[in-house]
PASEBA-1860 file (N, C-alpha, C; in nm, 3 decimals):
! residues 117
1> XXXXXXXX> -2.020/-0.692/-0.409/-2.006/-0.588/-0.310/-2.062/-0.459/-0.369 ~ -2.164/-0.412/-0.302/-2.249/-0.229/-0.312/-2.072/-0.170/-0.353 ~ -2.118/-0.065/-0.432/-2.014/0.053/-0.471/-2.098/0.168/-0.476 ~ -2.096/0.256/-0.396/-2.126/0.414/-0.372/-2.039/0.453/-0.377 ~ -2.032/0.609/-0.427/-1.915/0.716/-0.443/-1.914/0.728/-0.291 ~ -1.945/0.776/-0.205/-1.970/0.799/-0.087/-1.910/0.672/0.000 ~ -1.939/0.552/0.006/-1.919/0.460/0.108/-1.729/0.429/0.063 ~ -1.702/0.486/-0.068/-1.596/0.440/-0.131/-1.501/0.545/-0.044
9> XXXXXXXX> -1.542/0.652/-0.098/-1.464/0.776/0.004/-1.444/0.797/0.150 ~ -1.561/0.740/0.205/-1.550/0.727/0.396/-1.458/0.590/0.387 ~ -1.484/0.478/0.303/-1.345/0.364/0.316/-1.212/0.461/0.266 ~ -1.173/0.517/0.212/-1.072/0.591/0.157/-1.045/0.680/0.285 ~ -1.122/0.735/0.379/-1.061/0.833/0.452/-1.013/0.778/0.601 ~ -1.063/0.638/0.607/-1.027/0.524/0.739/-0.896/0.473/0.688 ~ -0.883/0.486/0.558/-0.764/0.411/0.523/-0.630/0.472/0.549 ~ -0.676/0.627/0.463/-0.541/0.682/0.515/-0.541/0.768/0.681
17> XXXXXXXX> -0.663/0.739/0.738/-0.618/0.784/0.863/-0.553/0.689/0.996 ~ -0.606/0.585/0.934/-0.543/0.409/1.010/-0.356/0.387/0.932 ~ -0.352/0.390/0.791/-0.259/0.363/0.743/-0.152/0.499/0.681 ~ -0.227/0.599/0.716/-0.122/0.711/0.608/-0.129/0.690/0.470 ~ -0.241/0.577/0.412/-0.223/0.530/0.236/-0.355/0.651/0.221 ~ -0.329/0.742/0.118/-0.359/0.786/0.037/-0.418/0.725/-0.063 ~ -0.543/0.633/-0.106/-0.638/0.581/-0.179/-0.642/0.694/-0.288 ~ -0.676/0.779/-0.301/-0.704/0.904/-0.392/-0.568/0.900/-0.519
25> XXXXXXXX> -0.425/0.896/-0.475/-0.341/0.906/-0.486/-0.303/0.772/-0.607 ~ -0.388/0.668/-0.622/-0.401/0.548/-0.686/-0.553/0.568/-0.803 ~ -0.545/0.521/-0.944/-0.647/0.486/-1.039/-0.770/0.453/-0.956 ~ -0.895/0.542/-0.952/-1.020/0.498/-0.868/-1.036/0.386/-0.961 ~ -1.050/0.308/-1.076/-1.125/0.256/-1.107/-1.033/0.100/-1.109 ~ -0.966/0.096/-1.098/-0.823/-0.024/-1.092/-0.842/-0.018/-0.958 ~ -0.843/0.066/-0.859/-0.841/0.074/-0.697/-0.978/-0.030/-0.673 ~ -1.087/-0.017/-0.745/-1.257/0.014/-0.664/-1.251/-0.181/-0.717
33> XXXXXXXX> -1.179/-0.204/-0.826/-1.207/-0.302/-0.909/-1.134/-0.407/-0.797 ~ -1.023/-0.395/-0.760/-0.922/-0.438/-0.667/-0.988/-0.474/-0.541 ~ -1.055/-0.380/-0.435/-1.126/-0.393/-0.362/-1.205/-0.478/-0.346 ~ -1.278/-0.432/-0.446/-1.445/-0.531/-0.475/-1.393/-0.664/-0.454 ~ -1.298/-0.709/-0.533/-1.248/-0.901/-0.559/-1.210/-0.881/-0.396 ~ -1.161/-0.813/-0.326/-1.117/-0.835/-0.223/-1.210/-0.849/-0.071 ~ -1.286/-0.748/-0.126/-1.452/-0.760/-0.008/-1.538/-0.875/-0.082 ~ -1.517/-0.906/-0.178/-1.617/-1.021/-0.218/-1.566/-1.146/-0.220
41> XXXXXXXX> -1.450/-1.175/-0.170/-1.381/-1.314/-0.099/-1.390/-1.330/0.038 ~ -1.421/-1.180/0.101/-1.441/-1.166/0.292/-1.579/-1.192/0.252 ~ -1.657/-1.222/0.213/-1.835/-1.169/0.204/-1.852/-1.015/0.251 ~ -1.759/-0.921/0.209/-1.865/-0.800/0.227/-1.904/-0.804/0.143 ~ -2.015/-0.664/0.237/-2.106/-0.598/0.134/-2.095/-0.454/0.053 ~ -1.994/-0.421/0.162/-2.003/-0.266/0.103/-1.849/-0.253/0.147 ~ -1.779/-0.107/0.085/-1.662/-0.071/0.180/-1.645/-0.061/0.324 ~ -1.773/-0.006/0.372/-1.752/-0.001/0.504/-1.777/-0.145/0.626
49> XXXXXXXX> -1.810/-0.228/0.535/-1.804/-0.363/0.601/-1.662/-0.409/0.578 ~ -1.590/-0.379/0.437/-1.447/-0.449/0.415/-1.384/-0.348/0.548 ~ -1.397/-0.227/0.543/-1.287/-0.181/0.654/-1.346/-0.244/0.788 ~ -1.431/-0.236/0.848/-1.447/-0.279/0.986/-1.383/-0.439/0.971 ~ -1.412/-0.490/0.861/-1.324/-0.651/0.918/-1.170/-0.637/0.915 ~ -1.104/-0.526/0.836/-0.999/-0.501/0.857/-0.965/-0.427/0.948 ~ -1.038/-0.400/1.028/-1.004/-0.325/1.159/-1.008/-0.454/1.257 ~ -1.098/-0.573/1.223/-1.113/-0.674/1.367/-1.000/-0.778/1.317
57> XXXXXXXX> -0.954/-0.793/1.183/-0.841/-0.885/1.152/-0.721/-0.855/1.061 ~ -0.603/-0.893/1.133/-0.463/-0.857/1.045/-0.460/-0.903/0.951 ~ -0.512/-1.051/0.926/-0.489/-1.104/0.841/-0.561/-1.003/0.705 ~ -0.660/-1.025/0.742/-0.746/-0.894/0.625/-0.661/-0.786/0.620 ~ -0.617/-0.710/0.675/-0.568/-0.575/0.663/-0.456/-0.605/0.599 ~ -0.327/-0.705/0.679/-0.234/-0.765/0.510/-0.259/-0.784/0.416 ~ -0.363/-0.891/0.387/-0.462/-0.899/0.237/-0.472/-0.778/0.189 ~ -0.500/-0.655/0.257/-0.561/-0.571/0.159/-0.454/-0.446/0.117
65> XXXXXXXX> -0.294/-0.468/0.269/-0.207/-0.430/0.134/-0.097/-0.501/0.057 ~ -0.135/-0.621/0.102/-0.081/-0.672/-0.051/-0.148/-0.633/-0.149 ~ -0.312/-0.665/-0.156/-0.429/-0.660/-0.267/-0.369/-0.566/-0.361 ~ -0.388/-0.431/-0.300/-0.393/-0.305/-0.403/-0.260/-0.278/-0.401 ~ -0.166/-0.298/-0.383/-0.036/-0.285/-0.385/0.040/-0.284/-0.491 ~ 0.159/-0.246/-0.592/0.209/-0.268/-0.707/0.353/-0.316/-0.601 ~ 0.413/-0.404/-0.668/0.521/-0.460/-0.569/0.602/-0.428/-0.543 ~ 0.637/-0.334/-0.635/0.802/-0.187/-0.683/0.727/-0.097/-0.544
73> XXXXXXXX> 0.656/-0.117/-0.510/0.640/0.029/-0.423/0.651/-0.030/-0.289 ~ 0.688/-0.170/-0.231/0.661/-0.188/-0.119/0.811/-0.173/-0.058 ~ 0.933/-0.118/-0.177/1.028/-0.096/-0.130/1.003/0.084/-0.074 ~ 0.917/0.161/-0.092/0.922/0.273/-0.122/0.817/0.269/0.052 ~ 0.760/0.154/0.120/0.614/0.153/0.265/0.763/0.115/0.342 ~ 0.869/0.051/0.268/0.880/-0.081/0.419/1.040/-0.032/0.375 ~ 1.120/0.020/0.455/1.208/0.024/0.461/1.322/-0.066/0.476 ~ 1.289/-0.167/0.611/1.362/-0.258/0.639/1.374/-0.365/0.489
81> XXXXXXXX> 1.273/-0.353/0.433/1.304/-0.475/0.321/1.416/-0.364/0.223 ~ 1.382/-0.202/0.199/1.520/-0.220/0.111/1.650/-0.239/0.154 ~ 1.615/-0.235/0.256/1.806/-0.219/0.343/1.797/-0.384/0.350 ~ 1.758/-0.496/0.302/1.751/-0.639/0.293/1.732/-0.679/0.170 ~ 1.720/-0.555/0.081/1.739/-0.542/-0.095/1.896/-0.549/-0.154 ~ 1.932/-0.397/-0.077/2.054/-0.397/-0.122/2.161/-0.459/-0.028 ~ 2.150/-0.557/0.049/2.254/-0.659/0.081/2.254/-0.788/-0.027 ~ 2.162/-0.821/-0.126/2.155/-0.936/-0.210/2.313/-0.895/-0.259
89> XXXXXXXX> 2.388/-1.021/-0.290/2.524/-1.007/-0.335/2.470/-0.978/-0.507 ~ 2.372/-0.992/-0.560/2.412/-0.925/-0.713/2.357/-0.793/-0.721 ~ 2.401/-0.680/-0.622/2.399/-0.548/-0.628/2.572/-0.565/-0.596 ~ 2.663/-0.537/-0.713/2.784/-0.497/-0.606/2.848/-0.406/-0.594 ~ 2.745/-0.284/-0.615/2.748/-0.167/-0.555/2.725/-0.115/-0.388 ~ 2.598/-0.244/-0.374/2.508/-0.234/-0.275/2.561/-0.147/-0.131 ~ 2.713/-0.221/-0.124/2.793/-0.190/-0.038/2.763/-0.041/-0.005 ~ 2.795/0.024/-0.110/2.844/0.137/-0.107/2.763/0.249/-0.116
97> XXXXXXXX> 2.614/0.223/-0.179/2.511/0.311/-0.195/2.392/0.273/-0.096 ~ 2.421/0.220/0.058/2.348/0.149/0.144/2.209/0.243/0.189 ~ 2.266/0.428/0.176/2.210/0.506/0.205/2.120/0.580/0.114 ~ 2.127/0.512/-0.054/2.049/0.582/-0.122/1.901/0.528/-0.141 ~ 1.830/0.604/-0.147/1.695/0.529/-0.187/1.685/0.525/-0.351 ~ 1.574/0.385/-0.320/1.512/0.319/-0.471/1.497/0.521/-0.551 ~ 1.487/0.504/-0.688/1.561/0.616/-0.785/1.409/0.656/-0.799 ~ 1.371/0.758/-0.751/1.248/0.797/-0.786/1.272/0.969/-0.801
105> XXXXXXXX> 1.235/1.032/-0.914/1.267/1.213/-0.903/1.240/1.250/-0.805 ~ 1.294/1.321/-0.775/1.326/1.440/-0.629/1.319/1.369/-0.527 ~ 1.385/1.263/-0.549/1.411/1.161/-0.378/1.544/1.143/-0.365 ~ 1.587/1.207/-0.183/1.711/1.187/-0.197/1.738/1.089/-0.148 ~ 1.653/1.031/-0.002/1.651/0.928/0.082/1.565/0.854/0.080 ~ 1.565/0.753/0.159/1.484/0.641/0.185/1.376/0.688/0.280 ~ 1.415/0.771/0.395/1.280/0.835/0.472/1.230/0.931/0.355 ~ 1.277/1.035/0.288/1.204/1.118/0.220/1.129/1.032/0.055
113> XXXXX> 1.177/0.868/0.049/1.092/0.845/-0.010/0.988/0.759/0.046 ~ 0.973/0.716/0.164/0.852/0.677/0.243/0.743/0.802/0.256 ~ 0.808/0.908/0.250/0.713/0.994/0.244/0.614/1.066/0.122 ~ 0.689/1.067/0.016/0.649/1.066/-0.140/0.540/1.008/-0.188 ~ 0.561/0.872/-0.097/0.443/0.755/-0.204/0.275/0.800/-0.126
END
């Protein structure tokens, strides 16, 4: 898959205007490396071919946030899974701290840490 600074950044600015993900906000070079394996299993060619197929298929657009994803953070996108975190019976606190969010500095909640990441 082509890598331009340019085609990388117009994929980066579809991303967070489709998803709210902040690309910038992640290692460009762990990000670009991530990608690439990921447009070069779709046959793209460039970023802007990986986003348009992730615009015509879910399946791709899941692929691609699982792809670049670290897995600690998908408690931090998806809410419903931590509130399906802390019901596991070996939290047995869980009960009782239902309303706190995953421990990240200056987070008090679970909406104000969907918004952080």
């Amino acid at each position: 898959m082509n890598r331009s600074e340019g085609d990388y950044s117009r994929f980066g600015s579809r991303v967070q205007l489709k998803l709210g993900i902040r690309l910038q906000d992640y290692k460009p070079d762990q990000m670009i490396r991530r990608l690439r394996t990921l447009g070069e299993k779709h046959k793209c060619t460039s970023f802007a071919d990986l986003a348009a197929k992730m615009d015509r298929d879910s399946g791709v657009l899941g692929e691609f946030l699982d792809h670049f994803t670290i897995n600690v953070t998908e408690l931090y996108r998806n809410p419903e899974l931590f509130q399906h975190f802390i019901k596991i019976p070996c939290c047995p606190n869980s009960a009782r701290t239902a309303s706190v969010a995953p421990s990240k500095p200056g987070v008090r909640d679970i909406d104000e840490a969907q918004h952080r990441v």
